[in-house]
C-alpha positions in Angstrom: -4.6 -20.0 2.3 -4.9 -21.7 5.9 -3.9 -25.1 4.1 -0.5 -23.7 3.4 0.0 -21.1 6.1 -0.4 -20.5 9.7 -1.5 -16.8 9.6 -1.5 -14.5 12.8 -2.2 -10.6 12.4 -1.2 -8.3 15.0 -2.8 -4.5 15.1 -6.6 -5.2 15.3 -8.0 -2.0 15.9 -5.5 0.6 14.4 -7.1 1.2 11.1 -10.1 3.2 11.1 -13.3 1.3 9.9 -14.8 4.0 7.5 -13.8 6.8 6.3 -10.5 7.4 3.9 -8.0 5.1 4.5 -4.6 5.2 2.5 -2.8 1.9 3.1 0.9 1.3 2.6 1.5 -2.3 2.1 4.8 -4.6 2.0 5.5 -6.1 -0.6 7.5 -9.5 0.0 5.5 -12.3 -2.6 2.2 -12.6 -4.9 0.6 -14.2 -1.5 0.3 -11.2 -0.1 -2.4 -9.7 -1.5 -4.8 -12.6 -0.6 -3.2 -12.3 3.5 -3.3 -8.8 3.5 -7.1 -8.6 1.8 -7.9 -10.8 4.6 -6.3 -9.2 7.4 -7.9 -5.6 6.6 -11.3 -7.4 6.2 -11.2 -9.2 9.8 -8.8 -7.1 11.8 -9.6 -3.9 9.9 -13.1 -4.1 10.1 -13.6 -2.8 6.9 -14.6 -4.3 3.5 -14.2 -0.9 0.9 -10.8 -2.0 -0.3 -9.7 -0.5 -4.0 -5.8 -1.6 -4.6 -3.3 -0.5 -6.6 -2.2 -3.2 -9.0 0.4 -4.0 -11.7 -1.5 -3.7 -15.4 -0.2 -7.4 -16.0 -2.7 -9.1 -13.5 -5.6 -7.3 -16.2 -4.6 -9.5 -19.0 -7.3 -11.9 -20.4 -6.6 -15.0 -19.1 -7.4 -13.6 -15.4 -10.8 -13.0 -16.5 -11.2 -9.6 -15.1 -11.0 -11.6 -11.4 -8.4 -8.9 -10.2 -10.5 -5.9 -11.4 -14.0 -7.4 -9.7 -11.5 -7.8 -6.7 -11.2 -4.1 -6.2 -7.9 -3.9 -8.4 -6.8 -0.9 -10.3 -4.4 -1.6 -12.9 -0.9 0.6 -13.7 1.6 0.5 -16.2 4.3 1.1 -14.4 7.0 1.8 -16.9 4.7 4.4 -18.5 2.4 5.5 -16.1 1.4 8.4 -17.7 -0.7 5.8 -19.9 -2.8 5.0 -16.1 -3.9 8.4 -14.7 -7.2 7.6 -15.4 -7.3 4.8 -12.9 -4.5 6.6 -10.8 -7.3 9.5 -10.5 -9.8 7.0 -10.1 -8.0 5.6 -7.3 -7.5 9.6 -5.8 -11.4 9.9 -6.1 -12.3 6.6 -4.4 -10.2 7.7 -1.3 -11.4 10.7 -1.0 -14.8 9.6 -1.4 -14.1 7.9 2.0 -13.0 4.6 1.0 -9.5 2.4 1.4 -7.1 2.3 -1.2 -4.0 0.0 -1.1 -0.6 0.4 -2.7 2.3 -1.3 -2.9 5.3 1.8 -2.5 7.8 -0.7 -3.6 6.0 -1.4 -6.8 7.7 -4.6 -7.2 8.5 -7.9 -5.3 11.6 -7.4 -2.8 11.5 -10.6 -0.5 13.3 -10.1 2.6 14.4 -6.7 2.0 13.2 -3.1 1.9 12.9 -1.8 -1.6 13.2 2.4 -2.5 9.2 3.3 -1.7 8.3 5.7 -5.1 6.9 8.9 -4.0 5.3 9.9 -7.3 2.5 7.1 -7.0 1.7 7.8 -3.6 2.1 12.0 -4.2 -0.4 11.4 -6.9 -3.1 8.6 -5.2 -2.9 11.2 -1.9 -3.4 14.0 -4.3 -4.0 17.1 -2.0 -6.4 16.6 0.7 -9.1 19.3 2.1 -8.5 17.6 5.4 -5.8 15.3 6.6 -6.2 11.5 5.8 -5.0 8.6 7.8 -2.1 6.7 6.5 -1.6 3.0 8.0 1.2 1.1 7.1 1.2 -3.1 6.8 3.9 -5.3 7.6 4.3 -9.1 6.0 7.1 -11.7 7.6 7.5 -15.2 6.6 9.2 -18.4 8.9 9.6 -21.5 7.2 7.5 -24.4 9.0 7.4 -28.2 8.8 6.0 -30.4 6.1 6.3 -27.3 3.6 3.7 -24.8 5.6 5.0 -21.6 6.3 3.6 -18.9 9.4 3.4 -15.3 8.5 2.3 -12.6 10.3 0.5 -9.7 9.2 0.9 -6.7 11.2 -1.5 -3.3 10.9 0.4 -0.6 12.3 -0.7 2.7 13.5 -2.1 5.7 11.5 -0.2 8.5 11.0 -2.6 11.9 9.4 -0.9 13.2 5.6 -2.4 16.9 5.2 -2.2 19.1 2.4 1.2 20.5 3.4 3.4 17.3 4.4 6.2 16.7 2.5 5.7 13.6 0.7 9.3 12.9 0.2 9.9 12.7 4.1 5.7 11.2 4.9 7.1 8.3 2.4 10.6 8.1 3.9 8.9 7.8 7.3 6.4 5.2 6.4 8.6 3.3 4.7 11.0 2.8 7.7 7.8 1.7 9.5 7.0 -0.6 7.4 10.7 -2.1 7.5 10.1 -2.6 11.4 6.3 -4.4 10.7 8.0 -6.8 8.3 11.2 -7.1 10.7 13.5 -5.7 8.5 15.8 -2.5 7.8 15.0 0.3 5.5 18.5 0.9 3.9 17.9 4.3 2.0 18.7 7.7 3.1 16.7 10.6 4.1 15.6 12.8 1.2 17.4 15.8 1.9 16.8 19.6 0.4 13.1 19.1 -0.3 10.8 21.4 -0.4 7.6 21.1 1.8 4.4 20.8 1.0 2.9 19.5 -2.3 3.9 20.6 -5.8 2.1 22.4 -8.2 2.7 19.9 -11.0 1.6 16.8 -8.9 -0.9 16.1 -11.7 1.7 16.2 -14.3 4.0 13.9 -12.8 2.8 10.6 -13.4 
């Protein structure tokens, strides 16, 4: 990746190094996944990372290299077809490990997309004790002779218990994440939600 890009990450020291670890990740181009992989292993400290992945990058002619990878693969048009690895994914965080997802669910480069609050509802699932969420931020500048410098930035954690609204935790997130990647979060406020999680989280995905 260094042959093409100039990499810097910023936040060394804000995620914790074991333990759950929900992680709310940008979602600007395919190159991401390697950057932020890296960034999380040397400025994170931590090497236990599961992520949340589109079901196309499990086809065959990958060769299973994004599942040995850590990735967990999701239909997203019927995702109700992927609880098992959406629970799977649950389990590994509570078990104490990271797990990464991409709120946006889709490519948005250089902008803020809607972040989905039924993937992360159901990946957070209802935790005995309140787990740390940490947000990661991607922006890109054009350089000479075709390399480009982006810099990865880890912000802080912020604790998602059992009776957050996950509506508002997302909204929240999400407009940190805009400021990581240097951009704006355009969407409103959810407003009239109920707090606290739903009794039909398992039913909604």
């Amino acid at each position: 990746m260094r042959l093409k890009y100039s990499i810097k990450v910023e936040g060394a020291g804000n995620f914790p190094e074991t333990g759950p670890l929900l992680v709310l990740a940008k979602h600007q181009r395919l190159d991401d996944i390697p950057l932020g992989l890296g960034a999380l292993n040397t400025a994170g400290r931590r090497r236990d990372h599961w992520c949340v992945m589109k079901d196309a990058l499990a086809a065959p002619h990958f060769f299973g290299f994004f599942l040995k990878c850590g990735g967990m693969p999701i239909n997203r048009r019927e995702a109700i077809k992927s609880k098992g690895w959406l629970l799977f994914a649950r389990h590994r965080l509570h078990e104490g490990n990271a797990v990464v997802i991409f709120p946006e669910q889709t490519f948005f480069p250089n902008k803020m997309g809607k972040g989905k609050v039924p993937g992360f509802r159901f990946v957070a699932g209802r935790p005995e004790q309140p787990i740390p969420v940490g947000c990661v931020g991607f922006s890109y500048q054009k350089l000479r002779f075709g390399r480009v410098k982006v810099t990865v930035r880890l912000g802080k954690t912020t604790p998602y218990g059992p009776h957050d609204d996950a509506e508002h935790f997302l909204h929240d997130r999400m407009l940190e994440m805009a400021e990581l990647s240097s951009l704006q979060y355009p969407h409103p406020r959810p407003e009239g939600r109920a707090a606290g999680p739903r009794d039909d989280d398992d039913d909604e995905m």
